[in-house]
PyMOL Python script that loads the backbone (N, CA, C, O; Angstrom):
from pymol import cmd

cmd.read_pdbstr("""\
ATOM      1  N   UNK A   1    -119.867  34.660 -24.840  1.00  0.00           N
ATOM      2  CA  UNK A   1    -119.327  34.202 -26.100  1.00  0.00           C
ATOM      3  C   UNK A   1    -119.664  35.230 -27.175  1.00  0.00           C
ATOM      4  O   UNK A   1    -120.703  35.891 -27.174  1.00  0.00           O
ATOM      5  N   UNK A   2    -118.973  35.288 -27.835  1.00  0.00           N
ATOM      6  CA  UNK A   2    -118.910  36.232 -29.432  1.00  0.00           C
ATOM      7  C   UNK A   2    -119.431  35.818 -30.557  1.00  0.00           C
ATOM      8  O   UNK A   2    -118.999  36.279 -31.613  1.00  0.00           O
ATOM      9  N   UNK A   3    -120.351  34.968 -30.549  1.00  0.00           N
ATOM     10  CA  UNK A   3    -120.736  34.091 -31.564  1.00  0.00           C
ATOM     11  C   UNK A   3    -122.507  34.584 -31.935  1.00  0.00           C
ATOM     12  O   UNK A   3    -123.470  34.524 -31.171  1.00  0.00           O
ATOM     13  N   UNK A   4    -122.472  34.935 -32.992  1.00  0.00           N
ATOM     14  CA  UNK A   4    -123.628  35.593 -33.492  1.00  0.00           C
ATOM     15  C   UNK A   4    -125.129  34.937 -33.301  1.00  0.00           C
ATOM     16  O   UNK A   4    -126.155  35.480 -32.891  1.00  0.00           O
ATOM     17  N   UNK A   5    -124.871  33.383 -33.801  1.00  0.00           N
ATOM     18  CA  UNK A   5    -126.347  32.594 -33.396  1.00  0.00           C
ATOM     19  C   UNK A   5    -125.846  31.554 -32.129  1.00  0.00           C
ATOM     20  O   UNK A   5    -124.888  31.051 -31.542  1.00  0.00           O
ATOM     21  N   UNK A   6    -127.030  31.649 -32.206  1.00  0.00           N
ATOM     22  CA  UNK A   6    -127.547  30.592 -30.304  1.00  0.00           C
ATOM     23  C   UNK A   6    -128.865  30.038 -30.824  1.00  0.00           C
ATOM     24  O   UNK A   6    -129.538  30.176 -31.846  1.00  0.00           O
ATOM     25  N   UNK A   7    -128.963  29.205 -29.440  1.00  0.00           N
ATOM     26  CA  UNK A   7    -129.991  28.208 -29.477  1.00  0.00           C
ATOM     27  C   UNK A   7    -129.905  28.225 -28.455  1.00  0.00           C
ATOM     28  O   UNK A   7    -128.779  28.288 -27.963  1.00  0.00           O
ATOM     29  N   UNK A   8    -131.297  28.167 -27.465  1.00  0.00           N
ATOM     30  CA  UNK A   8    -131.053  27.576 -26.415  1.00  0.00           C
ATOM     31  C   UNK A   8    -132.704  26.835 -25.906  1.00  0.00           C
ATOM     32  O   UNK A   8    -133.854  27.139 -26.223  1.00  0.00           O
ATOM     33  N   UNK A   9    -132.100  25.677 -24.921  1.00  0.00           N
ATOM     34  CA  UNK A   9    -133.071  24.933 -24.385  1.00  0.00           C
ATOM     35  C   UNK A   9    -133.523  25.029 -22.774  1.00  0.00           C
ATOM     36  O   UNK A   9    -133.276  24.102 -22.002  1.00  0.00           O
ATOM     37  N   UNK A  10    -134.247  26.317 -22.328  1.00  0.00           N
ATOM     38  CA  UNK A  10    -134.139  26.658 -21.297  1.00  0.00           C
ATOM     39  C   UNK A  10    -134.010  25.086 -20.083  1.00  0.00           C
ATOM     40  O   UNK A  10    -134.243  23.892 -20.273  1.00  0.00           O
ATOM     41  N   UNK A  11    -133.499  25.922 -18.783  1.00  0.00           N
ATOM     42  CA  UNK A  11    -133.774  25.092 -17.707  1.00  0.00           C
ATOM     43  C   UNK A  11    -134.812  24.649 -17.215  1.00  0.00           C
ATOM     44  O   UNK A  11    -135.716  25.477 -17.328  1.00  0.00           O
ATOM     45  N   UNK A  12    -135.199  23.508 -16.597  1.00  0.00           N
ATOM     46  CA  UNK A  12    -136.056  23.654 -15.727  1.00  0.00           C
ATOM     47  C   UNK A  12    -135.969  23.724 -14.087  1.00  0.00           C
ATOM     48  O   UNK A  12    -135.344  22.949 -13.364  1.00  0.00           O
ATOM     49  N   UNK A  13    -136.602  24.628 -13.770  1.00  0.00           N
ATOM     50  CA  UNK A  13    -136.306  25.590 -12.413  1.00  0.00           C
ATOM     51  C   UNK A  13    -134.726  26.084 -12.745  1.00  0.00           C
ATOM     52  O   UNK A  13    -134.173  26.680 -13.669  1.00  0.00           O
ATOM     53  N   UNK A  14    -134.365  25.558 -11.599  1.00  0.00           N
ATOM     54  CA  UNK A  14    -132.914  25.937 -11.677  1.00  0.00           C
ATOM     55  C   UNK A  14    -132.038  24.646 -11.771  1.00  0.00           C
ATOM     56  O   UNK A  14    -131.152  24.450 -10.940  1.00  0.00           O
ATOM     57  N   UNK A  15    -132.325  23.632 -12.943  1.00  0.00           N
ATOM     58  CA  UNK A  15    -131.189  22.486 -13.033  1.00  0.00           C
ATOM     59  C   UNK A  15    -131.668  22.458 -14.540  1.00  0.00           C
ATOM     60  O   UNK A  15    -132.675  22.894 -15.098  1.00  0.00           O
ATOM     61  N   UNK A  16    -130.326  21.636 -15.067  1.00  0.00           N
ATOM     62  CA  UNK A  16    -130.548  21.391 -16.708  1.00  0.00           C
ATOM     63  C   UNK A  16    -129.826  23.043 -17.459  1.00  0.00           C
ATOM     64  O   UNK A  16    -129.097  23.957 -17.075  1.00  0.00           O
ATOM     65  N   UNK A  17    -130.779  22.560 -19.035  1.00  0.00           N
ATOM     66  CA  UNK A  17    -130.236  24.176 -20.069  1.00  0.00           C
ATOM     67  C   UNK A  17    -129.460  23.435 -20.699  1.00  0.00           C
ATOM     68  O   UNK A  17    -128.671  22.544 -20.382  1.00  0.00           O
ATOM     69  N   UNK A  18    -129.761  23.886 -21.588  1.00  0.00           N
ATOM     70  CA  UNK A  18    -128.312  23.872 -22.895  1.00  0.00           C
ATOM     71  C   UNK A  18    -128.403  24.963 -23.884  1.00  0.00           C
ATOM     72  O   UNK A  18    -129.332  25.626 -24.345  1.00  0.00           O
ATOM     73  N   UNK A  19    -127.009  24.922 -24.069  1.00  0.00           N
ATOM     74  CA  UNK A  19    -126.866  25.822 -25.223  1.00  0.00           C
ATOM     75  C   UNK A  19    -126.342  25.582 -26.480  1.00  0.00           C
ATOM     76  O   UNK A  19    -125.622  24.584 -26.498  1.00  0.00           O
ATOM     77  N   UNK A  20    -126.473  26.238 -27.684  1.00  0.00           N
ATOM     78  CA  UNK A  20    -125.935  25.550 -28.896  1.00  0.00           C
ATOM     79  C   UNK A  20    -124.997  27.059 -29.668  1.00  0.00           C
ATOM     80  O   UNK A  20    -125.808  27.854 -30.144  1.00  0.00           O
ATOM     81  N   UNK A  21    -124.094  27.335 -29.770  1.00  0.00           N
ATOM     82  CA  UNK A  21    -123.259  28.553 -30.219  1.00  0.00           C
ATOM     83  C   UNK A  21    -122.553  28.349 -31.629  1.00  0.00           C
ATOM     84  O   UNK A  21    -121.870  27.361 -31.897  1.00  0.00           O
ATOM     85  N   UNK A  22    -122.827  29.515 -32.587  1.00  0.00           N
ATOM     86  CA  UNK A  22    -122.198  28.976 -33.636  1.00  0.00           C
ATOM     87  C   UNK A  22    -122.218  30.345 -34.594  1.00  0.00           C
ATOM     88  O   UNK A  22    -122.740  31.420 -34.298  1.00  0.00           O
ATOM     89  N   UNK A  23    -121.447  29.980 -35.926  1.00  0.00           N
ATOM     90  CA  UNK A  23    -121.115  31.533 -36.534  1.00  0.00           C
ATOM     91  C   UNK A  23    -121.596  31.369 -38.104  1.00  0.00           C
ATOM     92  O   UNK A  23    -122.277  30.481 -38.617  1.00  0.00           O
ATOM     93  N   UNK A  24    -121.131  32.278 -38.551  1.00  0.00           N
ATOM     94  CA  UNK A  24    -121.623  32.740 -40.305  1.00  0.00           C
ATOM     95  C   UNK A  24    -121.116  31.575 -41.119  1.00  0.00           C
ATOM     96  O   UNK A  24    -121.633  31.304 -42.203  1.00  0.00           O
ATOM     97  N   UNK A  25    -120.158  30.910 -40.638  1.00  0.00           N
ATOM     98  CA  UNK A  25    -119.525  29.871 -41.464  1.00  0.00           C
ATOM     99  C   UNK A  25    -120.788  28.299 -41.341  1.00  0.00           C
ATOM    100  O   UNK A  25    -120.567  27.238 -41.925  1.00  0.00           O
ATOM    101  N   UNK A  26    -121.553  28.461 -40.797  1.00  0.00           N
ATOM    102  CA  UNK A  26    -122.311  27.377 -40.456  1.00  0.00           C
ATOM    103  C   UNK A  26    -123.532  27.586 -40.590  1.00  0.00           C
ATOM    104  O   UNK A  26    -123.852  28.771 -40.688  1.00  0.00           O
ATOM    105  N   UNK A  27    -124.632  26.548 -40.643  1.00  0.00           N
ATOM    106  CA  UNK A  27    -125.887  26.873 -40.819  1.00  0.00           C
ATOM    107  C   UNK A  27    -126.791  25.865 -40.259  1.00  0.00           C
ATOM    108  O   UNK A  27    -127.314  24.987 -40.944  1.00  0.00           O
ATOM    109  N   UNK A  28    -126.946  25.996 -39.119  1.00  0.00           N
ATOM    110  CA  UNK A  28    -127.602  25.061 -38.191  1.00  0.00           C
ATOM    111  C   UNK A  28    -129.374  24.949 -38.227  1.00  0.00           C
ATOM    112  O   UNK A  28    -130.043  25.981 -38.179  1.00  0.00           O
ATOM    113  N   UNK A  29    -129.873  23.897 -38.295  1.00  0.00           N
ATOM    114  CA  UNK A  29    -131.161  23.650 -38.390  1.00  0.00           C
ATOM    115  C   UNK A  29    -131.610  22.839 -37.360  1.00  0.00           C
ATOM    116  O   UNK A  29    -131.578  21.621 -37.537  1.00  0.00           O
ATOM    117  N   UNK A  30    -132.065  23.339 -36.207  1.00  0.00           N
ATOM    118  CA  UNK A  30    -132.744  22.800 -35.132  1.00  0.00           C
ATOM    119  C   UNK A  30    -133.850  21.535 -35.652  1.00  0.00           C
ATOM    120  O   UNK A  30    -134.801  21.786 -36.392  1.00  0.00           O
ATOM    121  N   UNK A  31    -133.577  20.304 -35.188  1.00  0.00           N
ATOM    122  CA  UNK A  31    -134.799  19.822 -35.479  1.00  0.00           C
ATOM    123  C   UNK A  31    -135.872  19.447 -34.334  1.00  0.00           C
ATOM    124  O   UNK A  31    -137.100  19.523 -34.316  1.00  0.00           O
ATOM    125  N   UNK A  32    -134.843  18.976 -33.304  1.00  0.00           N
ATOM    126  CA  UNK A  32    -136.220  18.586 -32.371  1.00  0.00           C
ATOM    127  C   UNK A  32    -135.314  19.004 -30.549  1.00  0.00           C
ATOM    128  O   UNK A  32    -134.151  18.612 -30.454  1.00  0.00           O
ATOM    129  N   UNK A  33    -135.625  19.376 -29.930  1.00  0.00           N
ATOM    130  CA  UNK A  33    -134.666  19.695 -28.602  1.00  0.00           C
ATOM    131  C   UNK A  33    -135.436  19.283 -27.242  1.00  0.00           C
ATOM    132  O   UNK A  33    -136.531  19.749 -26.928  1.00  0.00           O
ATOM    133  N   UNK A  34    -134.931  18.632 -26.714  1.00  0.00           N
ATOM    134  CA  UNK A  34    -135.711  18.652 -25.407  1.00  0.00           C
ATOM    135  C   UNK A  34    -134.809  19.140 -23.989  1.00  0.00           C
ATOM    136  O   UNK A  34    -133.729  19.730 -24.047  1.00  0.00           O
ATOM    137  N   UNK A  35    -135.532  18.742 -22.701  1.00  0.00           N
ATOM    138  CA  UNK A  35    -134.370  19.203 -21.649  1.00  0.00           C
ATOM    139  C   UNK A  35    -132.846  18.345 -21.685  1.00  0.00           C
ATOM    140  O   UNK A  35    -131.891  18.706 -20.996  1.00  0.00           O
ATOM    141  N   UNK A  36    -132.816  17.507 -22.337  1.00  0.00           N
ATOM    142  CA  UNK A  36    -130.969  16.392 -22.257  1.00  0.00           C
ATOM    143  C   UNK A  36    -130.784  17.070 -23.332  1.00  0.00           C
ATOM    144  O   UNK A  36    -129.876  17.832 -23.001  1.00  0.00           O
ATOM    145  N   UNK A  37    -131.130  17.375 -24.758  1.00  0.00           N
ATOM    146  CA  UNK A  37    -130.307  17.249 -26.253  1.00  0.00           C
ATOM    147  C   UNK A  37    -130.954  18.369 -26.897  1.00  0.00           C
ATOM    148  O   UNK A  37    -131.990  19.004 -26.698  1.00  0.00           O
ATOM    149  N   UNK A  38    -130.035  18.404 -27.710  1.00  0.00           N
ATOM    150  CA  UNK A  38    -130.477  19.587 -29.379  1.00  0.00           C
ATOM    151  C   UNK A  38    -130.033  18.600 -30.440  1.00  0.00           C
ATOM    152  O   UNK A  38    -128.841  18.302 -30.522  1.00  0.00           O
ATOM    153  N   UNK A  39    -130.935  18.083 -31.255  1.00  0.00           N
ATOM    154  CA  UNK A  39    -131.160  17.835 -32.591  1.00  0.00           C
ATOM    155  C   UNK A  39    -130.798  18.563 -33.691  1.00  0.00           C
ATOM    156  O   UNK A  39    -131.302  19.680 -33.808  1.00  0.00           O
ATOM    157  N   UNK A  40    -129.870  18.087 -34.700  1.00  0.00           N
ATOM    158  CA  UNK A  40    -129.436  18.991 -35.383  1.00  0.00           C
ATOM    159  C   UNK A  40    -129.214  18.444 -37.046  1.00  0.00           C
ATOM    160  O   UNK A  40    -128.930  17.315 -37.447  1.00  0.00           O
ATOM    161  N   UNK A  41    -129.441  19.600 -37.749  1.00  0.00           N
ATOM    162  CA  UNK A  41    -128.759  19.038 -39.236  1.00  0.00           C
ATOM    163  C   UNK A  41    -127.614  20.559 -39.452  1.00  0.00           C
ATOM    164  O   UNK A  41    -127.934  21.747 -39.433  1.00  0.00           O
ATOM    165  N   UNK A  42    -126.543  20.071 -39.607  1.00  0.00           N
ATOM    166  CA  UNK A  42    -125.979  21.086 -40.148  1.00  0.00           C
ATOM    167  C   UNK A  42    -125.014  21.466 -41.367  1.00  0.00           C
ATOM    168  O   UNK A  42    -124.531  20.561 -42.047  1.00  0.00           O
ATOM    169  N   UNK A  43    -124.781  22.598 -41.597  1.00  0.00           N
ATOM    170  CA  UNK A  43    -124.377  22.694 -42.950  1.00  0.00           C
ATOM    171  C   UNK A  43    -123.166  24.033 -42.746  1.00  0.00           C
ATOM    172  O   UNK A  43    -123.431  25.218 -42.544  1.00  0.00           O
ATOM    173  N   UNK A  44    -121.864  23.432 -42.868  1.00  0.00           N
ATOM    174  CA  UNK A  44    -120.788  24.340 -43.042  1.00  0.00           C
ATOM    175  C   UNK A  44    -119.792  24.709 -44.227  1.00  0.00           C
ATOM    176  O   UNK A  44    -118.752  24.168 -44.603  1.00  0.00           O
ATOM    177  N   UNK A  45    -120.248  25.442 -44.522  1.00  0.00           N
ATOM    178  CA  UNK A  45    -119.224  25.756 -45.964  1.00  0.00           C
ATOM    179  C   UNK A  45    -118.014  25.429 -46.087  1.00  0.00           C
ATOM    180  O   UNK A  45    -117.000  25.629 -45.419  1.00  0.00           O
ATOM    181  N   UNK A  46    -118.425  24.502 -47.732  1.00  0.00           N
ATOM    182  CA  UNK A  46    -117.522  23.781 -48.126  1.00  0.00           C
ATOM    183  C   UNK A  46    -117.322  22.185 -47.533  1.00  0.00           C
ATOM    184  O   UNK A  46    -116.492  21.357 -47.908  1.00  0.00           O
ATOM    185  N   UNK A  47    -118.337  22.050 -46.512  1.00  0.00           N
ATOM    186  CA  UNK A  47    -118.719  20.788 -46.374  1.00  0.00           C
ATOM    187  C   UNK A  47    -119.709  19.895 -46.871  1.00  0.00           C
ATOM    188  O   UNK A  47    -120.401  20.461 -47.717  1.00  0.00           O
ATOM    189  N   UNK A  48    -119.991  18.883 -46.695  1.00  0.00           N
ATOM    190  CA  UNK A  48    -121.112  17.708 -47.044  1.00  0.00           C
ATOM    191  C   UNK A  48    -121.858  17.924 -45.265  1.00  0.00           C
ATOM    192  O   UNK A  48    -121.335  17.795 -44.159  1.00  0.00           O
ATOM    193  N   UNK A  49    -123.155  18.266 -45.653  1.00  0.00           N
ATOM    194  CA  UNK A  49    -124.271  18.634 -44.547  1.00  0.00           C
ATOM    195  C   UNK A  49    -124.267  17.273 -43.684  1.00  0.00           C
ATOM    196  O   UNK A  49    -124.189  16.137 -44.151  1.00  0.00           O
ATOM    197  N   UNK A  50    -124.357  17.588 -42.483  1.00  0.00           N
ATOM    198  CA  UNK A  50    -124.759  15.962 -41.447  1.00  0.00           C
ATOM    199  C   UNK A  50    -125.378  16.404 -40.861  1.00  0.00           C
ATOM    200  O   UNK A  50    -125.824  17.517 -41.136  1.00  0.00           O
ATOM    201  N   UNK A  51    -125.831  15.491 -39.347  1.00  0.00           N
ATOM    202  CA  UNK A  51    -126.786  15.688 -38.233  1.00  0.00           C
ATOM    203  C   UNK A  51    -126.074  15.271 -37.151  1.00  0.00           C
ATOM    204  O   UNK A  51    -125.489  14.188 -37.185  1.00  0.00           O
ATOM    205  N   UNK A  52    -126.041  16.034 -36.121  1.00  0.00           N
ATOM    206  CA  UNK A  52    -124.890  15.936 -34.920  1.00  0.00           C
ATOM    207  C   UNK A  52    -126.762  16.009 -33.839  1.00  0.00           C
ATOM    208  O   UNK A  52    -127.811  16.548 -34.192  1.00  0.00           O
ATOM    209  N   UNK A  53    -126.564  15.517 -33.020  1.00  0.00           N
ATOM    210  CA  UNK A  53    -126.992  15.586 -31.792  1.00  0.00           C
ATOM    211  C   UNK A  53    -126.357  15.875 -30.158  1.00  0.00           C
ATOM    212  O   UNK A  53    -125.720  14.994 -29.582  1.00  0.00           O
ATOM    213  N   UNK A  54    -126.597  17.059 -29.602  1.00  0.00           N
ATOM    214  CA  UNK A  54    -125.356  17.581 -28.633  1.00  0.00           C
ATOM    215  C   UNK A  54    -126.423  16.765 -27.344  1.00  0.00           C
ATOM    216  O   UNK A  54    -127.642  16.796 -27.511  1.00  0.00           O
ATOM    217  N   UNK A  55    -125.825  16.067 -26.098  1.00  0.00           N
ATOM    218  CA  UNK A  55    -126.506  15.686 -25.557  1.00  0.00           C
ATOM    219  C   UNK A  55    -125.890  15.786 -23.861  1.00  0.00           C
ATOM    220  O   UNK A  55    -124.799  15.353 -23.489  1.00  0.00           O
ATOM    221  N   UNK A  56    -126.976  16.512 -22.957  1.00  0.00           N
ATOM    222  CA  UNK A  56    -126.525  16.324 -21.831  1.00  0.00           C
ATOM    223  C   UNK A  56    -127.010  15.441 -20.838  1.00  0.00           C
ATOM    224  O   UNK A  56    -128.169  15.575 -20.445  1.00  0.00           O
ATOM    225  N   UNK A  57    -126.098  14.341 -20.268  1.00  0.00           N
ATOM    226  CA  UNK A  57    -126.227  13.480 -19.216  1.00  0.00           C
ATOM    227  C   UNK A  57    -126.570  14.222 -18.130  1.00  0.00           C
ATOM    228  O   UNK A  57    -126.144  15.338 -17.834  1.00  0.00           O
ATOM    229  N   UNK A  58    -127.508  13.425 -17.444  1.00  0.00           N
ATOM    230  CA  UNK A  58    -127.843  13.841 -15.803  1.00  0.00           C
ATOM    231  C   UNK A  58    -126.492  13.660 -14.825  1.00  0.00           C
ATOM    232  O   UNK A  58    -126.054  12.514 -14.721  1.00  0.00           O
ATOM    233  N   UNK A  59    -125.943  14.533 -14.243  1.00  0.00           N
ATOM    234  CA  UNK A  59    -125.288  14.064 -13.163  1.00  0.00           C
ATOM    235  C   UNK A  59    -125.401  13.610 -11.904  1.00  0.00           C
ATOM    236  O   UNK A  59    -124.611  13.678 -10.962  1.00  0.00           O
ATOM    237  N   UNK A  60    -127.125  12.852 -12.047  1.00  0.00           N
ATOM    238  CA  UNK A  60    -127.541  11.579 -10.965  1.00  0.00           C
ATOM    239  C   UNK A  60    -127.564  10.848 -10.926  1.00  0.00           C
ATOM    240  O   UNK A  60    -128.293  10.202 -11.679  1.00  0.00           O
ATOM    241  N   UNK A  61    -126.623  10.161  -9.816  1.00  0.00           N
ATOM    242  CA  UNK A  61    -126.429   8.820 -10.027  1.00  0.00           C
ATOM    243  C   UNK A  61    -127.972   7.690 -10.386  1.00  0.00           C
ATOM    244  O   UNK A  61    -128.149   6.794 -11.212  1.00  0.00           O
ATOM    245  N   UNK A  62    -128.513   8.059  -9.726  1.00  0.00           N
ATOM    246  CA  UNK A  62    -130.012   7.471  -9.529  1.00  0.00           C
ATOM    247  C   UNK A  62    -130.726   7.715 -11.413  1.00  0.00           C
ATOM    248  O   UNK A  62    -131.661   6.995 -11.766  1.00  0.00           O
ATOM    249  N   UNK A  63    -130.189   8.666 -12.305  1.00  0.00           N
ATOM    250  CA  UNK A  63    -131.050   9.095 -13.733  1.00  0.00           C
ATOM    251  C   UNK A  63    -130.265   8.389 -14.192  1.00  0.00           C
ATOM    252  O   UNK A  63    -130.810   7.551 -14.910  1.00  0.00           O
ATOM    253  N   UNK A  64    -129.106   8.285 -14.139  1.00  0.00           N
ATOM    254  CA  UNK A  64    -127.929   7.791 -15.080  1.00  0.00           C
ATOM    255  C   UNK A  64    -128.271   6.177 -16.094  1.00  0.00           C
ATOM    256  O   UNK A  64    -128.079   6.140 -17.310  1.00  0.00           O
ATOM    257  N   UNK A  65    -128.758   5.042 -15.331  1.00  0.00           N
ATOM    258  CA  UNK A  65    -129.240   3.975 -15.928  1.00  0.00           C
ATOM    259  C   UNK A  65    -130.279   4.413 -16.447  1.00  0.00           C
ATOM    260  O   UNK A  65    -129.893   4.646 -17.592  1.00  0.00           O
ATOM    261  N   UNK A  66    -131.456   4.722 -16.400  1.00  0.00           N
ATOM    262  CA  UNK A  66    -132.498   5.372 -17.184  1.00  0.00           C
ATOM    263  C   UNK A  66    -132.210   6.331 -18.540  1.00  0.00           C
ATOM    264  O   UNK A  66    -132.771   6.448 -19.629  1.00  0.00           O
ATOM    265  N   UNK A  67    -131.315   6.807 -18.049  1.00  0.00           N
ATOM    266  CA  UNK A  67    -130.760   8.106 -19.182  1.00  0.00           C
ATOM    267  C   UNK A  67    -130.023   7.181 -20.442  1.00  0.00           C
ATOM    268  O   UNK A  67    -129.520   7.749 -21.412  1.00  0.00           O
TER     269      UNK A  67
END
""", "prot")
cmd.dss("prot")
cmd.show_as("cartoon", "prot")
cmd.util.cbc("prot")
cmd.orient("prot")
């Protein structure tokens, strides 16, 4: 990707990760991230600032009710 800032929430071993991609027009403030989600407040010009949370589901059947 071509996108100047990142975030990322490494894997553990080799399952999981996330990533968060974004540009000059935006201004992202990490607040809290773990291995499922990135926590976020953000702020894009010419907008009113919010908080988005990006979140990844397990694709086990067995995590899925827990998750």
């Amino acid at each position: 990707m071509k996108l100047p800032y990142a975030f990322y929430e490494d894997p553990i071993g080799t399952a999981g990760g996330l990533a968060l991609w974004w540009n000059e027009e935006a201004s992202v403030n990490i607040l809290k991230s773990g291995k499922n989600f990135i926590g976020t407040r953000l702020s894009i010009k010419g907008e009113t600032d919010w908080f988005g949370t990006f979140i990844y589901g397990t694709p086990y059947a067995e995590e899925k009710q827990q998750f």
